[in-house]
C-alpha positions in Angstrom: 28.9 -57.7 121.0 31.5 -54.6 121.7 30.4 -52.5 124.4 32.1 -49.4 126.0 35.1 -49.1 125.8 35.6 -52.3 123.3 35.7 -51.8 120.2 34.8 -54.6 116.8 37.0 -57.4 117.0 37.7 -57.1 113.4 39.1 -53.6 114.0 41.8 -55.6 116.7 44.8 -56.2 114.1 44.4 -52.7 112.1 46.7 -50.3 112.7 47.7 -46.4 111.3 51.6 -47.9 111.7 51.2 -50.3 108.5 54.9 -49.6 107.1 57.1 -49.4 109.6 57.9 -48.8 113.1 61.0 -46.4 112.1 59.3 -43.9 110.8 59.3 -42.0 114.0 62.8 -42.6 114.0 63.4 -41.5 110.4 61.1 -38.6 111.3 63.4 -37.1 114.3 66.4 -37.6 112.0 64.8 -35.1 109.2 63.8 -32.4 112.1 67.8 -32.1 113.3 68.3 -32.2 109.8 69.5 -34.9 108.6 68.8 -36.1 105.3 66.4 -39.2 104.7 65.8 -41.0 101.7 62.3 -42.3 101.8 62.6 -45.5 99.9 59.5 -47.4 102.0 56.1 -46.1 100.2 54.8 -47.0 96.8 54.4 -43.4 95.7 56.2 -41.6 93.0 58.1 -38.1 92.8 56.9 -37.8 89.2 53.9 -35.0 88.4 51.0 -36.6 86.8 50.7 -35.6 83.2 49.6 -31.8 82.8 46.3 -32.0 81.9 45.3 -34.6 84.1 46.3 -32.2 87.2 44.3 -30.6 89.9 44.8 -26.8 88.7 43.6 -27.6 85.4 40.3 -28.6 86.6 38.2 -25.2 86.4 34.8 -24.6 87.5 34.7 -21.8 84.1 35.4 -25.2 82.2 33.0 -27.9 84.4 30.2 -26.0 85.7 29.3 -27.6 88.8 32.4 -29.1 89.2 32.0 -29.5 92.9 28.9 -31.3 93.1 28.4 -34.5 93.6 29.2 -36.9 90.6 26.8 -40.1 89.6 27.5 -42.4 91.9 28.6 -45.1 89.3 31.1 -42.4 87.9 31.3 -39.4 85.7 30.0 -40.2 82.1 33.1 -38.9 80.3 35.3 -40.6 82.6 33.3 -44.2 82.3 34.1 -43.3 78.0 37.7 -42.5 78.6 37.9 -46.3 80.9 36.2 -48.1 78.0 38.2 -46.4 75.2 41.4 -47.7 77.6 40.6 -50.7 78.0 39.9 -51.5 74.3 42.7 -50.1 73.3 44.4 -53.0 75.1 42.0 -55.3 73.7 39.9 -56.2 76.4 36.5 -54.3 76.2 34.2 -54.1 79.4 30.4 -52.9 79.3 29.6 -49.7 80.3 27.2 -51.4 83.0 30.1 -53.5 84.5 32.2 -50.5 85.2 32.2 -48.4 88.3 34.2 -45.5 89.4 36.0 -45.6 92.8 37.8 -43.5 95.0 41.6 -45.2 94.0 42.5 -49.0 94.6 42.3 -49.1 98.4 38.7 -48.2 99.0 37.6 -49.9 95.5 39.7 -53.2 97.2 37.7 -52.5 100.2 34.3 -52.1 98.2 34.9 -55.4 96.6 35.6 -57.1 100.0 32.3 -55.7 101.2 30.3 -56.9 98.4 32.0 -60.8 98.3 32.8 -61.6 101.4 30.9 -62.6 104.7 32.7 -62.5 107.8 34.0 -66.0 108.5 34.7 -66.5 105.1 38.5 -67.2 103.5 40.4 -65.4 101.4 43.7 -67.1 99.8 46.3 -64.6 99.6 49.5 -64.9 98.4 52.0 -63.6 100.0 54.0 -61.5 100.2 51.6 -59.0 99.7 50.9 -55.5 99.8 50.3 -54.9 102.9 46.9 -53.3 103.3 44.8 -55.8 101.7 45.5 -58.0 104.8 43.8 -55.4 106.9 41.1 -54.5 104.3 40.5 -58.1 104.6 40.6 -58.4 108.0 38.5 -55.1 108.7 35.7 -57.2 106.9 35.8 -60.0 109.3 37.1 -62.4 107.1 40.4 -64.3 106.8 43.3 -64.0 105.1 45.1 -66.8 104.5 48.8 -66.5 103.7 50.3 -68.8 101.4 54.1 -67.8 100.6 54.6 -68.2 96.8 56.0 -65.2 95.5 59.4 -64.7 97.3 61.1 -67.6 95.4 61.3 -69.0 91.5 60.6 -72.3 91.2 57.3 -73.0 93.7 54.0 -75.3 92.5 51.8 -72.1 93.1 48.9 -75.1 92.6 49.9 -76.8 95.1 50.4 -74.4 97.6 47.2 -72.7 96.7 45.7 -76.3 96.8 47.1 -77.1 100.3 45.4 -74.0 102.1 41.8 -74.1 100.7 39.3 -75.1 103.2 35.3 -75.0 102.9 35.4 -71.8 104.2 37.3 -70.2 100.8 35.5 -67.7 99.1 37.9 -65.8 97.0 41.5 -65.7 95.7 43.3 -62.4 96.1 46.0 -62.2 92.8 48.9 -59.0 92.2 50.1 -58.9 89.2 52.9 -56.9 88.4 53.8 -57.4 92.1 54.1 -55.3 95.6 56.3 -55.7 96.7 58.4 -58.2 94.8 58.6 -56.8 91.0 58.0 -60.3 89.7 54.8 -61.0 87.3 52.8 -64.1 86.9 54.0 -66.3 83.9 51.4 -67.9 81.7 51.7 -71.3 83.8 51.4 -69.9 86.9 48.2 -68.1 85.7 47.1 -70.6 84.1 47.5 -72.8 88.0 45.7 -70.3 89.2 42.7 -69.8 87.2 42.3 -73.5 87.7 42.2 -73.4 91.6 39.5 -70.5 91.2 37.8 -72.3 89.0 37.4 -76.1 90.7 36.8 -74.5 94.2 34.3 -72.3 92.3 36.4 -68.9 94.0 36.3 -65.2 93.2 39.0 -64.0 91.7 39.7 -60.4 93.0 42.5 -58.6 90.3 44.7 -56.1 91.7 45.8 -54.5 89.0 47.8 -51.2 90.4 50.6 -51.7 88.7 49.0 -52.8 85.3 50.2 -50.1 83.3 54.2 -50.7 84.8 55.8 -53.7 83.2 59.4 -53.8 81.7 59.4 -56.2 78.6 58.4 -55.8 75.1 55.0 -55.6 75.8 52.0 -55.5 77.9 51.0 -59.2 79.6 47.4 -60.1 79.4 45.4 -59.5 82.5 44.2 -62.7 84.8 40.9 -61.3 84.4 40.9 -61.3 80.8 40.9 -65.3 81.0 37.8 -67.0 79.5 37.4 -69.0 82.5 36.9 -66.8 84.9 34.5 -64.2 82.9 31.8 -65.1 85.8 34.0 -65.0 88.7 36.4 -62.0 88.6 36.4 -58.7 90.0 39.5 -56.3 89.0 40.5 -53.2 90.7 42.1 -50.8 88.9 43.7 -47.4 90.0 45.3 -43.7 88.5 47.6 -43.5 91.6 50.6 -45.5 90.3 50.5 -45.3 86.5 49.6 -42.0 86.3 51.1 -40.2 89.7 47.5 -39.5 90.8 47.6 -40.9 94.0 46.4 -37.9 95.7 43.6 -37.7 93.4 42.0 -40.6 94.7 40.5 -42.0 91.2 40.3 -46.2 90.4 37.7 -48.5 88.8 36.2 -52.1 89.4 34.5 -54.1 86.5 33.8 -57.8 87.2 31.5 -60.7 85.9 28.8 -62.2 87.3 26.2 -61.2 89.7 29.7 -59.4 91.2 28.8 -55.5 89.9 25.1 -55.1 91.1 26.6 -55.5 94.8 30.0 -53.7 94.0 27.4 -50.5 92.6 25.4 -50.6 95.7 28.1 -51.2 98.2 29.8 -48.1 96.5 26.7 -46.3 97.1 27.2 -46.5 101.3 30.6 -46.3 101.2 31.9 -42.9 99.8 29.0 -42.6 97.3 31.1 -41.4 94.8 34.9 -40.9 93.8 35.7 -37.0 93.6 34.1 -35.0 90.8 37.3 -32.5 89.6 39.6 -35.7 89.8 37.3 -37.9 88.0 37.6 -34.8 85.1 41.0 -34.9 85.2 41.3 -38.7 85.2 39.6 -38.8 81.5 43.0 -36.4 80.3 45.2 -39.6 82.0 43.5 -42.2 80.2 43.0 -40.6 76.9 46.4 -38.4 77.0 48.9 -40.3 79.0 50.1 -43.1 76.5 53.4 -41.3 75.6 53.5 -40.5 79.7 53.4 -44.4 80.6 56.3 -44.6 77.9 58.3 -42.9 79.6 58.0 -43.6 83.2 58.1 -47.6 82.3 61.9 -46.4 80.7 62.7 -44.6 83.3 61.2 -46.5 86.4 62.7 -50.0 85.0 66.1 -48.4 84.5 66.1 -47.3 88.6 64.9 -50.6 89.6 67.3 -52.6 86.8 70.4 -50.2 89.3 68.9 -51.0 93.2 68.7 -55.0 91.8 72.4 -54.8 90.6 73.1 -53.1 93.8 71.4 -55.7 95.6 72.2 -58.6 93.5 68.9 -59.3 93.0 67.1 -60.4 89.4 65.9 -57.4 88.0 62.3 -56.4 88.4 59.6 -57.2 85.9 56.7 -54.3 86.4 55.9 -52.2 90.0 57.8 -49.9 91.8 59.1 -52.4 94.5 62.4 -54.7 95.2 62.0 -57.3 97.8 64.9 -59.0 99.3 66.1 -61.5 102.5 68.1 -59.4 104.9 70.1 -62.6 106.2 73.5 -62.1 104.2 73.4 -58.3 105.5 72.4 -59.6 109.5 75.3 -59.8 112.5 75.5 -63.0 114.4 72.7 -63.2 116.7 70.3 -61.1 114.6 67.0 -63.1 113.7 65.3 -60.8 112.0 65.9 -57.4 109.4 65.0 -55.0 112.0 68.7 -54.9 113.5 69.6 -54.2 109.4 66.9 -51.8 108.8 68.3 -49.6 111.9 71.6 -49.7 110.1 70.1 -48.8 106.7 68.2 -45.6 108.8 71.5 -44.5 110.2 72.7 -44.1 106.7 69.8 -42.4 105.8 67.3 -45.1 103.8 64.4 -45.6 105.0 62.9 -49.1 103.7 60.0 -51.2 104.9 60.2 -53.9 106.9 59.3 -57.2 105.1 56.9 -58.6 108.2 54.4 -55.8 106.9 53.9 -58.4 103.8 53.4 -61.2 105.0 54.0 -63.6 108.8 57.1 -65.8 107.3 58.9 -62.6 106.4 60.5 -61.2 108.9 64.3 -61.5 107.5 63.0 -59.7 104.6 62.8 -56.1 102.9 61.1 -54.2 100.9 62.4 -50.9 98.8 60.3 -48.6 96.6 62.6 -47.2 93.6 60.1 -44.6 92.2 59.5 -42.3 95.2 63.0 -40.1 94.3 64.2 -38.2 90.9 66.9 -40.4 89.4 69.8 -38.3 90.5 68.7 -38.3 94.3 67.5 -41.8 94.0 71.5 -43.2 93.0 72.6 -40.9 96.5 70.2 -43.1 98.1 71.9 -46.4 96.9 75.1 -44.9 97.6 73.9 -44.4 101.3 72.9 -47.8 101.1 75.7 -49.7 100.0 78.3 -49.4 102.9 75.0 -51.4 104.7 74.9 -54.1 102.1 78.9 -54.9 102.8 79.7 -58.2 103.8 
């Protein structure tokens, strides 16, 4: 029991430095002047589609538009989710649906309503890098199990391998932060089974939902019959849409999950904000021909930093992940050394120890956050680091 001046021991491993210790670094270089390409956060230099925008939002137009919405969300806005999601053929009732304030407090709202401290939470990793400390902050455990860095490994297995009795819940990205790889149908499949014999949650991160590169849209993990009862999927406007300043997402789940997602919401921030939950109903209903676009243009810059990387290209996200070693000097053990190098040059990338304990050779780079035009100067800068 903390007293004065402790603080909860679940707060010990949480940190505002999640990305990267260089920032500072980076930061000093863009005060002399210097020019830095910020190539480490998942955001986007895009502008959200117009009507969808914070200065369309007008008090004239909404009258009270800065009171408080319902706490489950805005009625148009709860319309606007269920007309999206069947339109993609996967229908949720209206009482499974609640609105949140974007994908890292609905992640932590879930955590909250599933998860007892002590409990374990299979995550594979590498991972985006807050849901270890939304985790954490909860007092339960994440447990890392490396599966997404490499083709070719039994996720079934390795999922298998880590469960304990303690295992509440399995944690699942799909399209991926940071690698830009999606689950295929097997590995799904591998893992709805696990969830499914261990009698787990499934919690669905499904950020990047909207960004994948084929010929069309994969269907959801949560969408699978066996886990109707047992999944909860988090849903947010910040990276399709470039509302991540808005703050806007959505849960829906199976189960007894929603009852306790509603009234966790309730004491967390009550409700998502009202103007941005308006403006989230243009997205949704407006923004197909916007997703178009941004899919073409987004898998085109991350087809160029793969090639320039010599990496497969990526299959949905915003993120590249790679292993530092063939770029390291003799002596260096880890990509801190490289990412220095990169900084000098003027890219700033994320260090790949932020995603997970087993990588700290790798590296993680966001292709979204620049205009096309400033985001090839960027790999220009970056090549002469990449020489052998």
């Amino acid at each position: 029991m903390p007293r004065p001046p402790h603080v909860a021991a679940s707060t010990e491993t949480l940190s505002t430095r999640v990305f990267s210790q260089l920032a500072a670094r980076a930061r000093a270089k863009t005060e002399r002047g210097e020019r830095v390409f910020p190539l480490h956060v998942g955001d986007t230099y895009m502008e959200p589609p117009a009507a969808a925008r914070a200065e369309t939002q007008l008090t004239a137009d909404h009258p009270g538009l800065h009171k408080y919405a319902p706490v489950q969300g805005e009625p148009a806005l709860l319309d606007a989710i269920q007309r999206r999601l069947e339109r993609l053929g996967h229908p949720v009732a209206r009482e499974r649906l609640q609105v949140v304030s974007g994908a890292t407090s609905g992640l932590s709202v879930i955590a909250e309503a599933l998860l007892d401290p002590g409990d374990e939470v299979l995550l594979p990793a590498p991972f985006w890098p807050l849901i270890r400390g939304i985790l954490a902050k909860r007092g339960a455990t994440p447990v890392q199990v490396p599966v997404w860095h490499e083709a070719g490994i039994d996720v079934e297995a390795a999922l298998e391998a880590a469960v304990t009795e303690r295992t509440v819940a399995l944690y699942v990205n799909t399209p991926h932060n940071p690698t830009g790889r999606m689950l295929s149908d097997t590995q799904v499949e591998a893992m709805v089974r696990v969830a499914a014999r261990h009698d787990l949650w499934l919690i669905a991160d499904e950020a990047y939902q909207d960004l994948w590169f084929g010929e069309a849209a994969p269907t959801p993990i949560w969408a699978h019959p066996e886990v109707a009862d047992r999944y909860v999927a988090c849903h947010t406007l910040s990276k399709s849409y470039g509302l991540a300043g808005a703050r806007v997402g959505y849960v829906h789940g199976g189960g007894a999950a929603m009852p306790a997602v509603q009234g966790v919401q309730t004491f967390s921030t009550y409700c998502a904000p009202r103007p941005m939950q308006l403006g989230a109903v243009h997205a949704l209903d407006e923004g197909d021909a916007f997703l178009a676009a941004r899919r073409a243009e987004f898998g085109a810059m991350g087809r160029r930093a793969a090639e320039l990387l010599g990496l497969e290209p990526p299959a949905g996200g915003t993120f590249l992940f790679f292993d530092a070693a063939p770029y390291l000097r003799e002596g260096e053990t880890d990509a801190m050394p490289f990412l220095e190098r990169a900084l000098d040059h003027g890219v700033l990338l994320t260090p790949g120890a932020s995603c997970g304990e087993r990588f700290g050779r790798w590296v993680r780079l966001c292709f979204t956050t620049l205009d096309p035009e400033t985001f090839d100067a960027a790999l220009e800068a970056l090549a002469p680091v990449l020489a052998k």
